[in-house]
C-alpha positions in Angstrom: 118.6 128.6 95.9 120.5 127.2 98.6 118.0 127.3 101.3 115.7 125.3 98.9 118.6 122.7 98.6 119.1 122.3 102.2 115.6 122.2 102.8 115.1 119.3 100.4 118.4 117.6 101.7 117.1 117.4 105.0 113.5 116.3 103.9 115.0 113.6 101.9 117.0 112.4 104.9 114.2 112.9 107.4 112.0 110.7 105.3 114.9 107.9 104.6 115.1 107.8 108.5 111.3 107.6 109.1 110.9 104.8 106.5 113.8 103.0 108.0 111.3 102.6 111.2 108.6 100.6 109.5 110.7 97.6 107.8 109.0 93.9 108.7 111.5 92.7 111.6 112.4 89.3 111.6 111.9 87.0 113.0 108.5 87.3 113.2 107.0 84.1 113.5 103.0 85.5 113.3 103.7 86.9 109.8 106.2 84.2 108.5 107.6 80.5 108.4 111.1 80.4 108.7 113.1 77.6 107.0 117.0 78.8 108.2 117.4 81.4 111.1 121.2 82.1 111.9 122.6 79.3 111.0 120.3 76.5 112.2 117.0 74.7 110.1 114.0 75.7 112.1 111.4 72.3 112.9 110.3 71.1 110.6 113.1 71.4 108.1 116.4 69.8 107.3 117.8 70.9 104.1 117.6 74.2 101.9 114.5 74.4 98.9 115.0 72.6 95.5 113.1 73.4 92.4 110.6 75.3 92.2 109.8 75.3 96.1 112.7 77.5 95.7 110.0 80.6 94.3 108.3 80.5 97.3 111.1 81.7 99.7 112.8 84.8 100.1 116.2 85.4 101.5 117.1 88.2 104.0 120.5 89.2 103.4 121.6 90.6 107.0 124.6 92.6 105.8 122.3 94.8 103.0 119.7 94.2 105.2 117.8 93.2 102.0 115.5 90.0 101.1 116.1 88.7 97.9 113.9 86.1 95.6 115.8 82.5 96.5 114.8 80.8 92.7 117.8 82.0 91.5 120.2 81.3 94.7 122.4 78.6 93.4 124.6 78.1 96.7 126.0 79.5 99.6 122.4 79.5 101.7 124.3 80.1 104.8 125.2 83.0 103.9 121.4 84.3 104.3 120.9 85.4 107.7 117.1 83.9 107.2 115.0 82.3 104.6 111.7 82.8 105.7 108.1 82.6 103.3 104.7 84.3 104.4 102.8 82.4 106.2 99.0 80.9 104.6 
């Protein structure tokens, strides 16, 4: 019984690590428009999405290291590390 546990503990990490390995990296300017790297508006933008422009952008929390829908971000945008959108 505890051989099966430890065997499943360390396949469970193994494949958290793995997975880890193949998260998009940003930035990555082939794959995505960025609006806000870092603290600076990237060309050709000047101000953070209103309205519904907001749907089309995500922001990438750098601390979770999670991106997050920005339609329902209400403030704080510099707080994001980036706000970024797929490119078309």
């Amino acid at each position: 019984m505890r051989t099966a546990w430890i065997r499943s503990a360390c396949l469970t990490g193994g494949l958290l690590l793995l997975g880890g390995c193949f998260g998009s990296e940003h930035p990555d300017p082939q794959r995505y428009e960025y609006l806000y790297i870092d603290g600076a508006f990237q060309p050709p933008y000047t101000a953070f999405p209103s309205g519904i422009e907001r749907a089309d952008w995500k922001c990438y929390d750098g601390r979770s290291e999670r991106a997050f829908d920005c339609t329902f971000v209400r403030g704080g945008w510099d707080y994001y590390r980036y706000i970024y959108r797929a490119r078309k």
